[in-house]
N, C-alpha and C positions, 0 to 999 in steps of 0.2 A: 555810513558809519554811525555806529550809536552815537546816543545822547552824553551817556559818559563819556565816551572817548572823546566828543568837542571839548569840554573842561580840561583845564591844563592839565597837561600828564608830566609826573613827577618822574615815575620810572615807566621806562619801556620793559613792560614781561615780554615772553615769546608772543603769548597771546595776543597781546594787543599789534604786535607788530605783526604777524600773522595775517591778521582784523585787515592793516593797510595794508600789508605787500600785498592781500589777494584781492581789494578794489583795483589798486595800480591792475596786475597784472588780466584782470577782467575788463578793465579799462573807464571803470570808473569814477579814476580821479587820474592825476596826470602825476608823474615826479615832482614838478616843478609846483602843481599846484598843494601836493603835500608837502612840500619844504617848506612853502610859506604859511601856511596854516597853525605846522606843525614846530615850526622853527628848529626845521632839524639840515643838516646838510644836504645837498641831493645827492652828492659820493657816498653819504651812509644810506638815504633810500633804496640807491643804486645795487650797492653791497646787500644789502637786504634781499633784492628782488632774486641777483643771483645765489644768494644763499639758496632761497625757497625755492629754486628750478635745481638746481645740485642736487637736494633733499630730495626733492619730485624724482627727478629722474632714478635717483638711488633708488627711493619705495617703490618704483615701478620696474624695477629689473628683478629676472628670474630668481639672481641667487642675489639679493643687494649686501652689498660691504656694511661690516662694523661701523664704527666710529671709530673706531680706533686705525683698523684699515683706510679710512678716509682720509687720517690725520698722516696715516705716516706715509701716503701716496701724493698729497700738497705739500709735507715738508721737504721730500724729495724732488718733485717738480721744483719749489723754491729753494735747496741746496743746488740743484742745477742751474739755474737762473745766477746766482751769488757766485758760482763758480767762473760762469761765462762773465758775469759783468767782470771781475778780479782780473780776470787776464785780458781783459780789454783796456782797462785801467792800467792794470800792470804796461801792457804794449806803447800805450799815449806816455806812459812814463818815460819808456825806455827812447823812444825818438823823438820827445818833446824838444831835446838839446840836440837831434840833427836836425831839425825843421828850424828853430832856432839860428842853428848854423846857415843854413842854407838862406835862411830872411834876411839872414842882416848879409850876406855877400851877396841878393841881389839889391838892395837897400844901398849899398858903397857903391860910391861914384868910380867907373873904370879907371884902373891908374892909383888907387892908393890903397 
């Protein structure tokens, strides 16, 4: 990495992040050894690296999607996701108090 990019960095542009995700991903530096350098999380490097293969992969398909087709193809996947967790939640709700029932009668002692 350059000389600039050692000196503190105020804001991360695309570019500079760019700069790292594509040492990481050529294997020139590690997640763990950019987190610490860089004093950044390694779930955001993480984040990063999968952004930039998503990106990749996109510019490298025949016909590639918008951005905007991108966007509304992940809020979909995650309106899916939000839906299935809600009714899983929902479900833990609704037999929270037979499980409940069920603990505390084998919990009592036979006979009372």
């Amino acid at each position: 990495m350059s000389v600039a990019m050692e000196d503190e960095i105020k804001r991360w542009t695309a570019k500079r992040k760019s700069a790292l995700v594509l040492e990481i991903i050529q294997g020139k530096k590690t997640v763990a050894e950019a987190s610490r350098q860089f004093d950044l999380p390694p779930s955001a490097l993480e984040d990063w690296v999968d952004q930039a293969k998503a990106g990749m992969e996109n510019a490298l398909r025949a016909k590639p999607e918008d951005a905007r087709k991108q966007c509304e193809r992940k809020l979909k996947d995650l309106q899916e996701a939000y839906g299935e967790a809600m009714l899983a939640l929902r479900s833990r709700k609704k037999c929270s108090p037979c499980w409940a029932r069920t603990r505390s009668d084998r919990s009592d002692p036979p006979g009372t």
